[in-house]
VEXDREN-2710 file (C-alpha; in Angstrom, 1 decimal):
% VEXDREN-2710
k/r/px/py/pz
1/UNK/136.9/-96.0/-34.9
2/UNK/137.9/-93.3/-37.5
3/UNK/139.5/-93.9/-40.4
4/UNK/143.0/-95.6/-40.5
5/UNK/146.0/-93.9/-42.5
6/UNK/147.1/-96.1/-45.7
7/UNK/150.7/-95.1/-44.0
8/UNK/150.6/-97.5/-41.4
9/UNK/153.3/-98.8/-38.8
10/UNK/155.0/-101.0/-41.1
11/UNK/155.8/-98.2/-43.4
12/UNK/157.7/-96.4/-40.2
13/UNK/159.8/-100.0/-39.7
14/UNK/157.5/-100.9/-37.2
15/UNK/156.7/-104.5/-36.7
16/UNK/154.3/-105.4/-34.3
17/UNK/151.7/-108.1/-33.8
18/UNK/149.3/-106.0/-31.3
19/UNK/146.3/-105.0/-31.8
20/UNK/146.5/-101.4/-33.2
21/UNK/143.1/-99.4/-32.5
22/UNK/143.3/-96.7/-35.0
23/UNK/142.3/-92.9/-33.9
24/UNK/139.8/-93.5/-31.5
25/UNK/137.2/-91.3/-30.5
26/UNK/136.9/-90.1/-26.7
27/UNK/134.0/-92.6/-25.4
28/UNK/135.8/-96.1/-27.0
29/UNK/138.8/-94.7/-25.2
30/UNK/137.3/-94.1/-22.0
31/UNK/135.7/-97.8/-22.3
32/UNK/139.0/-99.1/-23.2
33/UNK/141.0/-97.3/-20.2
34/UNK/138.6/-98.6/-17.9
35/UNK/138.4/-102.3/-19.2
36/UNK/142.3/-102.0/-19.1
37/UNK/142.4/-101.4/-15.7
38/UNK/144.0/-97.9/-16.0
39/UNK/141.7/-95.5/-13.9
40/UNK/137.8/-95.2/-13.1
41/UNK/135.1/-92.7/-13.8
42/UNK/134.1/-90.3/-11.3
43/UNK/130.4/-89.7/-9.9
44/UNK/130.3/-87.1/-12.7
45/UNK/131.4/-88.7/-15.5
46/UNK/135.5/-87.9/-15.7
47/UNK/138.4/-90.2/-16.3
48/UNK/140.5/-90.7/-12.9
49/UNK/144.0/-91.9/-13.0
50/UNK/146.6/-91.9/-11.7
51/UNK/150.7/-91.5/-13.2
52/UNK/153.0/-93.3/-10.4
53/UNK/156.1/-91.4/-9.2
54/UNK/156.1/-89.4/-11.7
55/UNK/153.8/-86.8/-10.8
56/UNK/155.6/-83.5/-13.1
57/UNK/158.0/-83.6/-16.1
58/UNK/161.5/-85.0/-15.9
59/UNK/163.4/-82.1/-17.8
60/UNK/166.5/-83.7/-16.6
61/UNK/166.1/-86.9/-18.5
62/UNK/165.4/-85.2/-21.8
63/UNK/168.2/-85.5/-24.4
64/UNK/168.4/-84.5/-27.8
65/UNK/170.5/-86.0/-30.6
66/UNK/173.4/-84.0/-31.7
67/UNK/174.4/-84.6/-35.3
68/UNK/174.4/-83.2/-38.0
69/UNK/171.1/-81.6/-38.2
70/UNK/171.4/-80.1/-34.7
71/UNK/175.0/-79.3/-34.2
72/UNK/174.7/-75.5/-35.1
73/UNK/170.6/-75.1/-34.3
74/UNK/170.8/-76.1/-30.5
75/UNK/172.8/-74.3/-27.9
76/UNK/173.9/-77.1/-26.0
77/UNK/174.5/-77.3/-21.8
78/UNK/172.4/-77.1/-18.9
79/UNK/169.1/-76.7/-20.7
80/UNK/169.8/-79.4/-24.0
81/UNK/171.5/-82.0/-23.2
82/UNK/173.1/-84.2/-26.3
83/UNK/172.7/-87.7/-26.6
84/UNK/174.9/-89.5/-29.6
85/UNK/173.4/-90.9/-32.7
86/UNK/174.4/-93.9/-31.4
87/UNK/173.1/-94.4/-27.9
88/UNK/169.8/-93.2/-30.2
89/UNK/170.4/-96.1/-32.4
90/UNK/170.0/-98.7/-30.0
91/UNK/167.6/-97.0/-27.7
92/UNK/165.1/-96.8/-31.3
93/UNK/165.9/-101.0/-31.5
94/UNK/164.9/-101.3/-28.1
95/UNK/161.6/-99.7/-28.0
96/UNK/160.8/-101.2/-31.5
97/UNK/161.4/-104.3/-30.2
98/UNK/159.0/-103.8/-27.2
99/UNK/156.3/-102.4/-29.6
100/UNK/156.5/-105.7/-31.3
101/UNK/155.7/-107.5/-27.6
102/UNK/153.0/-105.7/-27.0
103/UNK/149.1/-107.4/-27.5
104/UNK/147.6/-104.1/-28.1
105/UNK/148.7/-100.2/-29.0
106/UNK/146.7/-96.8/-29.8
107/UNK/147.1/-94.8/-31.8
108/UNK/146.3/-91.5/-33.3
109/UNK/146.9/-89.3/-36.1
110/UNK/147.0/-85.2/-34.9
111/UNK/148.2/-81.5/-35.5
112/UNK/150.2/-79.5/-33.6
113/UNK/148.7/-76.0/-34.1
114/UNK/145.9/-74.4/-35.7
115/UNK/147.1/-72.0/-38.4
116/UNK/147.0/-74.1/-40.9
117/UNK/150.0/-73.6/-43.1
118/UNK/152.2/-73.2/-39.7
119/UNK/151.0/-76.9/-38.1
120/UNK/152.7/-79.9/-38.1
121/UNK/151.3/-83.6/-38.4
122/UNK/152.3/-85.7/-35.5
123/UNK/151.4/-89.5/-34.7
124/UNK/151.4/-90.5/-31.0
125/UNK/151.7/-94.7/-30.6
126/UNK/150.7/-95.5/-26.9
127/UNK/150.7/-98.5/-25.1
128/UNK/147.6/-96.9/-22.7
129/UNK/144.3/-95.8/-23.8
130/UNK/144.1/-93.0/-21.6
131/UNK/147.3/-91.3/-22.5
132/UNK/146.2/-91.5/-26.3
133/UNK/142.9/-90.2/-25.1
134/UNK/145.1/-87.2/-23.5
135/UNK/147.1/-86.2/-26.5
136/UNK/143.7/-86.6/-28.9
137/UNK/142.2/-84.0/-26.2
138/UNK/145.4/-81.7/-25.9
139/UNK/146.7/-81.1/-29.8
140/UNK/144.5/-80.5/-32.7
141/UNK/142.4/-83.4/-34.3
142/UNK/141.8/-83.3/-38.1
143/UNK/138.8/-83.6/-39.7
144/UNK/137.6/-87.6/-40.4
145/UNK/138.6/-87.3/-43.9
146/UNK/142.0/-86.2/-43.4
147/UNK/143.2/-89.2/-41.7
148/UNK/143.0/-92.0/-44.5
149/UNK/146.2/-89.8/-45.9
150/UNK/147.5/-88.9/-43.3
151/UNK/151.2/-89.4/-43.0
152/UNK/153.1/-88.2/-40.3
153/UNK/156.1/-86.0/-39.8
154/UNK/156.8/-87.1/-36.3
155/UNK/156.2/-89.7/-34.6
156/UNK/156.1/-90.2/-30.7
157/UNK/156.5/-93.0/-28.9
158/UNK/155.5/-92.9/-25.2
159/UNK/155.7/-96.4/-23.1
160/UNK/155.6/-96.3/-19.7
161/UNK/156.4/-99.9/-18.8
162/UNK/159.8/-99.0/-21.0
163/UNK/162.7/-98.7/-18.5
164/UNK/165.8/-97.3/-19.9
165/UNK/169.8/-98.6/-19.5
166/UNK/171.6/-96.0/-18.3
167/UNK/174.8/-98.2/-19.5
168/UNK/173.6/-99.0/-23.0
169/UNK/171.6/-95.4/-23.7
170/UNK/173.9/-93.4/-22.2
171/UNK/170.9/-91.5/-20.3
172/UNK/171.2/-90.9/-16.3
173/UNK/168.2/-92.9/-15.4
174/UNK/165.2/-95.4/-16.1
175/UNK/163.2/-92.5/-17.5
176/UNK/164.2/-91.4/-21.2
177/UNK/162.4/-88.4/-23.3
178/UNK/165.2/-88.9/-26.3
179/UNK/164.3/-86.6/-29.3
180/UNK/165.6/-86.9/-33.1
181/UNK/164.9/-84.1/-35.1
182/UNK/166.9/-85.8/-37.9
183/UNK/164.7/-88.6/-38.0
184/UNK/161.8/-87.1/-36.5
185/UNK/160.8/-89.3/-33.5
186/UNK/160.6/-88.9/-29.9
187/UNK/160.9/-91.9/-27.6
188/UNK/158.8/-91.6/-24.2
189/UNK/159.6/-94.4/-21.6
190/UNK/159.8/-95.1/-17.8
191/UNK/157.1/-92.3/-17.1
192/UNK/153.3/-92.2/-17.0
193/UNK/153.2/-88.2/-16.5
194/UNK/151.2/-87.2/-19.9
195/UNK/152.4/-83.8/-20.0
196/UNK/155.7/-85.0/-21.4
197/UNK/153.6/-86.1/-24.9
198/UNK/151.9/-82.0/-25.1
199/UNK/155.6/-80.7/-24.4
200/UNK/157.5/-82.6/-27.2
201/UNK/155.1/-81.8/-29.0
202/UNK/155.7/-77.8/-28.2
203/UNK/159.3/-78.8/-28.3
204/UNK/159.5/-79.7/-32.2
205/UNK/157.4/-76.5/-32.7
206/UNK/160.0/-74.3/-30.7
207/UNK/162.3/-76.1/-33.3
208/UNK/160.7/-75.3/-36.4
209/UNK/159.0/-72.1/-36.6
210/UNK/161.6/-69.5/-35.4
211/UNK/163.7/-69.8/-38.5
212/UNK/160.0/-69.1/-40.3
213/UNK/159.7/-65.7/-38.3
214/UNK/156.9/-67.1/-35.9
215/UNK/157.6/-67.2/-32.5
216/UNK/156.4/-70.1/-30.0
217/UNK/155.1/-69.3/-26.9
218/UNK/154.5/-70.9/-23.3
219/UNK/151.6/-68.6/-22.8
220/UNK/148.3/-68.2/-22.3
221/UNK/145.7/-66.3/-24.7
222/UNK/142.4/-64.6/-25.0
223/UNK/140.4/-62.0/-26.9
224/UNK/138.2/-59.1/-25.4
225/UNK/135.0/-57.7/-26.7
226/UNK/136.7/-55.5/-28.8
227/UNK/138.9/-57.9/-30.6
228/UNK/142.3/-57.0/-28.7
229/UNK/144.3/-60.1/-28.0
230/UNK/146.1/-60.6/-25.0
231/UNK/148.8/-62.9/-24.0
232/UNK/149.9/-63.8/-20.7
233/UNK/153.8/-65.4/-20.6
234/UNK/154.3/-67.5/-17.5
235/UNK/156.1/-70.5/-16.1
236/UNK/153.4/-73.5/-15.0
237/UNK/151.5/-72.5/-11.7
238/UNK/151.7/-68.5/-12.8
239/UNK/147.9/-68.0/-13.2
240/UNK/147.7/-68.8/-17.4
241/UNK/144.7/-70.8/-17.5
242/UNK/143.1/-69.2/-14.9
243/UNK/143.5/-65.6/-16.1
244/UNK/142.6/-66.8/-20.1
245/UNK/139.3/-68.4/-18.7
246/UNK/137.9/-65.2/-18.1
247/UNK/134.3/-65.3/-18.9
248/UNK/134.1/-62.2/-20.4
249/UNK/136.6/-62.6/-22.9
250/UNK/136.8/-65.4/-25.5
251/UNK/139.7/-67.8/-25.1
252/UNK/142.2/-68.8/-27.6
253/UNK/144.1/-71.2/-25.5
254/UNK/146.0/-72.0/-22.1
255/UNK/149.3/-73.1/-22.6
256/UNK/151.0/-72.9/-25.9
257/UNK/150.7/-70.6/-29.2
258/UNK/152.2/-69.5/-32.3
259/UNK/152.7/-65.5/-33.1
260/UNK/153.1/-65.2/-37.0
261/UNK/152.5/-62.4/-39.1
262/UNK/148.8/-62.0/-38.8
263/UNK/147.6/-64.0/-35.9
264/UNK/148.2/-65.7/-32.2
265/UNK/147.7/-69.3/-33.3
266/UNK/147.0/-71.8/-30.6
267/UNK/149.0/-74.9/-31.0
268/UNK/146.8/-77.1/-29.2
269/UNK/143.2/-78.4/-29.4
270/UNK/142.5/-78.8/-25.4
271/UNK/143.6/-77.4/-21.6
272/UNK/145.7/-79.0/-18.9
273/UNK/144.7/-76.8/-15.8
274/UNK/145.7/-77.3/-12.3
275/UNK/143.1/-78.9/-10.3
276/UNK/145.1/-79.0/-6.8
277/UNK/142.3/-76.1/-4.6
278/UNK/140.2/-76.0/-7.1
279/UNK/136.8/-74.3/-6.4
280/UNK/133.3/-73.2/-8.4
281/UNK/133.7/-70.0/-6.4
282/UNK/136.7/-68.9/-8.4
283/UNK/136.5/-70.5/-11.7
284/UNK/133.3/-71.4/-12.2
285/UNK/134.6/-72.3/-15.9
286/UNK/137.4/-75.0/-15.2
287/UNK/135.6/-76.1/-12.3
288/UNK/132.6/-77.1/-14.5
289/UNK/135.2/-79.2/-16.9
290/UNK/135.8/-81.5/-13.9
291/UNK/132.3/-82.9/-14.3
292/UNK/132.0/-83.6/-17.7
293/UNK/132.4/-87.0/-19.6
294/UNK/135.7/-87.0/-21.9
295/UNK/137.9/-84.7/-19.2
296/UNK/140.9/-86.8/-17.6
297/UNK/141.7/-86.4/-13.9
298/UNK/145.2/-86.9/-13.3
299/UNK/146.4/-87.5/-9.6
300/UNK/143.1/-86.4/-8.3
301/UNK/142.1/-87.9/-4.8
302/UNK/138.3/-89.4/-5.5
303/UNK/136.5/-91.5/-2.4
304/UNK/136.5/-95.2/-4.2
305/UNK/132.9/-95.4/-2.6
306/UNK/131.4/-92.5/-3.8
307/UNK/133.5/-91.8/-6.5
308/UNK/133.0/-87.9/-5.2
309/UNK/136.7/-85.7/-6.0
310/UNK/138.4/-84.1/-3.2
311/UNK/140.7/-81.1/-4.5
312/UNK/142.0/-80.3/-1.7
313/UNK/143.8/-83.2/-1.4
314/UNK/147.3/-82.9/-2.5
315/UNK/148.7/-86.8/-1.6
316/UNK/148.7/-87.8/-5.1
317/UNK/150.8/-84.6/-6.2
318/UNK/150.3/-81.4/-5.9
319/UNK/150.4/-81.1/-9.8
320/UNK/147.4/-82.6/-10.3
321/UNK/146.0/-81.7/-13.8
322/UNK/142.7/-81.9/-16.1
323/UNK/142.9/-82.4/-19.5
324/UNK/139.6/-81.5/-21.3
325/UNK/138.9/-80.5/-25.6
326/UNK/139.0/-76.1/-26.0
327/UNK/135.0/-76.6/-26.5
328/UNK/134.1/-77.5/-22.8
329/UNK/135.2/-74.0/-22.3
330/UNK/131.8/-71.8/-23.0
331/UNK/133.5/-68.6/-24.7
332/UNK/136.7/-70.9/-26.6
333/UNK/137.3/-69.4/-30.2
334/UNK/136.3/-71.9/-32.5
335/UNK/139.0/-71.2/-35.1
336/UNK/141.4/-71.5/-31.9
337/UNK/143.0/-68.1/-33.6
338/UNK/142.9/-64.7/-32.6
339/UNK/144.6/-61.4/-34.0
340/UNK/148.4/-60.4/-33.2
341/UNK/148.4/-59.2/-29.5
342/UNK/147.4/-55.6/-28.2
343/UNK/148.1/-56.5/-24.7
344/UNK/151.5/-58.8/-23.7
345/UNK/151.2/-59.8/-19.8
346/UNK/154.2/-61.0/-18.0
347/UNK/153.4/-63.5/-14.8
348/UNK/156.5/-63.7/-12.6
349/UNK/154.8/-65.1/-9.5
350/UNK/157.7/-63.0/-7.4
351/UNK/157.4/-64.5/-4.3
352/UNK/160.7/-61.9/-3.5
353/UNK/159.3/-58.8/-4.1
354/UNK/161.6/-57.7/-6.2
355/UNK/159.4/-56.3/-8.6
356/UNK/156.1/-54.1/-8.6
357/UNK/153.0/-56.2/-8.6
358/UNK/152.0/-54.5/-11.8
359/UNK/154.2/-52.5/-13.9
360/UNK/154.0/-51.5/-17.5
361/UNK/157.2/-51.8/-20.0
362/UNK/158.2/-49.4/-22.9
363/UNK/159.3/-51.7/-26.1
364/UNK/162.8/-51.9/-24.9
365/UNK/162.2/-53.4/-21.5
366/UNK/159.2/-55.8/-23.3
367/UNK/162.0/-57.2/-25.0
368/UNK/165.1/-57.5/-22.0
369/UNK/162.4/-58.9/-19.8
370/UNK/161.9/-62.4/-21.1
371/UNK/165.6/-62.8/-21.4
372/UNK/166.7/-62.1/-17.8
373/UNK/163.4/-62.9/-16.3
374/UNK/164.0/-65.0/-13.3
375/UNK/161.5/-67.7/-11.5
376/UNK/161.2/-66.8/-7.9
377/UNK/157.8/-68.8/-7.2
378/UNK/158.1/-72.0/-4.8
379/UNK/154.6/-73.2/-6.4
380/UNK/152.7/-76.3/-8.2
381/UNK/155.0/-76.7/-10.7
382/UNK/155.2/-79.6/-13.9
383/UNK/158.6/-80.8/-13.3
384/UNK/159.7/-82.4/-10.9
385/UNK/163.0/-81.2/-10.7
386/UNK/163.1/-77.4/-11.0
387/UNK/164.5/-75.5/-8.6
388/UNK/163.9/-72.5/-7.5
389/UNK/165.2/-69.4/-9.6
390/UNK/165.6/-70.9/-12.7
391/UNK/165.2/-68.7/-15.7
392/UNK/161.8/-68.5/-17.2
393/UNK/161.4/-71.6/-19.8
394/UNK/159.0/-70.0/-22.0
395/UNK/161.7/-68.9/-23.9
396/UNK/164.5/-71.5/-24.6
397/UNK/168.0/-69.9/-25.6
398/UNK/168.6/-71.3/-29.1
399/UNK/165.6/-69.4/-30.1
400/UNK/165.7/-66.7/-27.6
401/UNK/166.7/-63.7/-29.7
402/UNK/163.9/-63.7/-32.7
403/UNK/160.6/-64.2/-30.2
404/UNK/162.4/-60.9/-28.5
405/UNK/162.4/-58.8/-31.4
406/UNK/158.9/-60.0/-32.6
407/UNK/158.3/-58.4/-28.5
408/UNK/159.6/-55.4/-29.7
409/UNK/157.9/-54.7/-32.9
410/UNK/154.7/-55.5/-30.9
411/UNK/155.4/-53.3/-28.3
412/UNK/156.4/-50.3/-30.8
413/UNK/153.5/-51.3/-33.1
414/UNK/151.3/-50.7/-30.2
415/UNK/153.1/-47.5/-28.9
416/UNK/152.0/-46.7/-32.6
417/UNK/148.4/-46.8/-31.6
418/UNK/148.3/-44.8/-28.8
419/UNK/149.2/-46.7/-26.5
420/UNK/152.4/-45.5/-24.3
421/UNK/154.0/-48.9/-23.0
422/UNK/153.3/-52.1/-23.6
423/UNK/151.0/-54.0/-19.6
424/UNK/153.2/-56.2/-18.0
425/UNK/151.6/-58.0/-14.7
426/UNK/152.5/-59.5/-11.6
427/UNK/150.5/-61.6/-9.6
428/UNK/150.5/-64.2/-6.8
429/UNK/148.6/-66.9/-7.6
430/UNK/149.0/-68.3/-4.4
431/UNK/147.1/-71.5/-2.8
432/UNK/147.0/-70.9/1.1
433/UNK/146.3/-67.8/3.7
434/UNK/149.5/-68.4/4.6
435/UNK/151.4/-67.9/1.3
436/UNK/149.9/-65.0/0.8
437/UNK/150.6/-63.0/4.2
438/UNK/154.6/-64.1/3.7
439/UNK/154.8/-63.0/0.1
440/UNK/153.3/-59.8/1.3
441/UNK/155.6/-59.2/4.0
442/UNK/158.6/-59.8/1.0
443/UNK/156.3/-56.7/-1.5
444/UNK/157.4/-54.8/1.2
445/UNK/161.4/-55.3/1.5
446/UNK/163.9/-53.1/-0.2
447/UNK/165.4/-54.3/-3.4
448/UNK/169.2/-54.1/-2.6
449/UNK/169.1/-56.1/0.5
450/UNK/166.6/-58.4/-1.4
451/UNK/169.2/-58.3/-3.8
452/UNK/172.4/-58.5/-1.8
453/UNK/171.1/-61.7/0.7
454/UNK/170.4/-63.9/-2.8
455/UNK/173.7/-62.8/-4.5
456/UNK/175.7/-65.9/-3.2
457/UNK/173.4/-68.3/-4.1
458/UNK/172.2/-66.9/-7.5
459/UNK/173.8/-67.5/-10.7
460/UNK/174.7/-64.7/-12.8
461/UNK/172.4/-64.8/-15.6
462/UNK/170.0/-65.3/-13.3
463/UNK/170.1/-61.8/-11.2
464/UNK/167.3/-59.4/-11.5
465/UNK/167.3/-56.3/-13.7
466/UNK/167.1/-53.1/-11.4
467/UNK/163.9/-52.1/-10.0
468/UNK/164.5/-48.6/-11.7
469/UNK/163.2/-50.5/-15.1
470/UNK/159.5/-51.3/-13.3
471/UNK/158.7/-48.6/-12.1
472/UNK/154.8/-49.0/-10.8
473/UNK/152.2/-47.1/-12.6
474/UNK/148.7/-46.6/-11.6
475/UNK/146.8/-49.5/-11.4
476/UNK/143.4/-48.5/-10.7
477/UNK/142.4/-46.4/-7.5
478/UNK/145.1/-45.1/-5.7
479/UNK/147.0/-46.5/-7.8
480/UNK/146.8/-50.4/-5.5
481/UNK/147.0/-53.7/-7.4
482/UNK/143.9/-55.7/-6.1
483/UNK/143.2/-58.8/-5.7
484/UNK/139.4/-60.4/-4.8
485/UNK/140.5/-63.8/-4.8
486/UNK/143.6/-65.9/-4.9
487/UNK/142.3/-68.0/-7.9
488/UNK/139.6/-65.1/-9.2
489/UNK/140.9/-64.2/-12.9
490/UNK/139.2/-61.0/-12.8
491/UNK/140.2/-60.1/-9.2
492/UNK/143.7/-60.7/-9.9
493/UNK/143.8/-58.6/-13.2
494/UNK/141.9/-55.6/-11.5
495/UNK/141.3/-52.3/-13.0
496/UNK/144.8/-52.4/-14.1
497/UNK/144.4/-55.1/-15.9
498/UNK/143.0/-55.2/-19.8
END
């Protein structure tokens, strides 16, 4: 055990009785996940476990308190849905009181983000060892000394066994991701899918550092020989992970960063990849993570015999996800920073082919891209309940207009340097043969009558800018995108590529 913060629970009006196990380290977490009945270790020495029915994210039964604090900051609709300071109120009582029940909790004292003066200090309180396992591996862990002052300034509370009144809370369900940014707490019940801990987390940093002129992103990054960052913006199931595990270039992270001033800043201190067809063949890198003591497994089919993984096997879900620490990636940047990007890489999956499979953007269209980017993939996605041709998430509206300009002074700062319009890339990181062959047969359609058969059924915002703005440029011989391998980073980047 690692030191405890002299802020404890009862300073955050928490009463409790249970035993509280105080920023564990991986192994004593593992032990206690498996004592506890909540997964098994593989032959190899990962975490197996499995998350119920909820296999993805349920964006749907996310709410956010609308008072004061919010009322102006948040666009509210669709994509934020309120919930009244009151329905908070007594959903707050509730899981307090079912903290108090509880015999033992876990809990652990983290960052979100590595640039320093740009993170945020965040306490997670869960009722099972492997999801506090998970959020130690996925945000940033302080150094040992850090945490005996470590006082947080938010707080997440993720119970599973919680099961939420839609009568009382004012929510639609039994599953509740309620967030206060007034009070600074997130309350996680009625759902064992991890990945909604890592994206509150990214939420309250999509939250916060816009108004400081740094712009959150739902991208991937990475660093060539030469020291020119990349990043590569793309709904889950685009290619993110797989394209910043490159061996040859040194990774900054997988899923979520900060642009400020003067670096790419990752805001996490681990990788959730996809594990659904998952193969040494092509990527030797991830693959090797699924062997490795301290990764966790997540809906991924093992023989209870053997204990051998089968990743082929999509019954579980086919989200299934590793979480494993930055390090267990050979080439990761230790500083989990890297330079302002040279190279910006958009991954639209277009399963329509609407769009080029590569194309590059001048400044202008770098900017309009992100904002009337569509999502025409039918893939692997987190949530459960997106449907196809929704706008990309990675930017969310109420902070859409700043991380659009910060595209464009990158874009004209690299125009600057001799370079004529900023990469943009398209690729089809598809699972199955036949995918593949349909989404080439779309490359091949005209865009009117691409455009004109999904008019009816798609909303405004959402239609596609005209081809005339993505033009395709050369691309490497005779000017073809190619791709090696349907999971092969390098293949699907090509000589196009960086």
């Amino acid at each position: 055990m690692q030191a405890q913060s002299s802020f404890g629970l009862a300073d955050q009006g928490i009463k409790t009785s249970a035993e509280v196990k105080w920023n564990l380290l991986t192994a004593p977490l593992v032990e206690e996940a498996v004592r506890n009945g909540e997964g098994s270790l593989a032959k190899d020495g990962p975490l197996v476990v499995a998350t119920g029915k909820h296999t993805g994210r349920s964006a749907k039964d996310k709410y956010i308190v609308r008072d004061a604090t919010t009322e102006d900051t948040i666009d509210w609709g669709d994509v934020n849905v309120a919930m009244t300071p009151e329905h908070f109120a007594a959903l707050k009582a509730d899981f307090f009181a079912a903290l108090g029940e509880k015999s033992k909790l876990y809990v652990a004292d983290l960052y979100g983000g590595s640039q320093a003066e740009h993170r945020v200090q965040v306490r997670v309180i869960n009722e099972l060892a492997w999801h506090n396992l998970f959020i130690r591996t996925l945000l940033v862990r302080p150094e040992g000394a850090a945490l005996a002052d470590f006082v947080p300034e938010y707080t997440i509370i993720d119970l599973p066994s919680f099961r939420a009144d839609p009568a009382k809370y004012g929510c639609r369900s039994e599953t509740i991701i309620a967030v206060n940014f007034t009070e600074k707490l997130i309350l996680i019940g009625g759902t064992a899918y991890a990945g909604e801990m890592k994206k509150s987390v990214f939420g309250i940093l999509n939250y916060l550092l816009p108004v400081k002129g740094i712009m959150p992103m739902h991208c991937s990054a990475n660093i060539g020989p030469n020291g020119d960052t990349a990043v590569f913006f793309g709904l889950s199931g685009t290619g993110k992970t797989t394209l910043s595990a490159d061996a040859s270039r040194t990774l900054i992270g997988d899923d979520e960063h900060g642009w400020s001033d003067t670096a790419v800043f990752n805001f996490e201190g681990g990788c959730y990849a996809k594990m659904i067809n998952l193969s040494a063949e092509a990527e030797p890198e991830i693959f090797a993570t699924s062997k490795r003591f301290g990764t966790v497994l997540e809906n991924v089919v093992m023989d209870p015999g053997t204990r051998e993984l089968d990743f082929n096997d999509s019954s579980l879900a086919e989200n299934s996800r590793g979480s494993y620490p930055i390090d267990f990636i050979p080439n990761a940047s230790k500083d989990n920073l890297g330079p302002v990007p040279q190279n910006v890489i958009f991954l639209t999956a277009d399963a329509y082919g609407v769009l080029p499979p590569i194309s590059r953007l001048s400044p202008d269209q770098a900017m309009y891209l992100p904002l009337r980017l569509y999502r025409a993939r039918r893939g692997h996605g987190d949530r459960r309940d997106r449907a196809d041709g929704d706008l990309l998430d990675l930017l969310r509206r109420a902070v859409h207009a700043a991380p659009a300009q910060r595209l464009r002074q990158s874009a004209q700062g690299a125009d600057r340097q001799g370079r004529r319009e900023m990469l943009a890339g398209q690729h089809r990181l598809d699972r199955r043969q036949g995918e593949r062959s349909g989404h080439q047969a779309h490359a091949h359609q005209d865009h009117a009558r691409v455009a004109q058969r999904r008019a009816g059924r798609q909303p405004q915002q959402c239609r596609v800018p005209h081809r005339s703005l993505f033009r395709l440029r050369s691309a490497g011989r005779g000017g073809r995108y190619r791709s090696q391998h349907p999971r092969s980073a390098r293949g699907m980047v090509g000589q196009g590529g960086l």
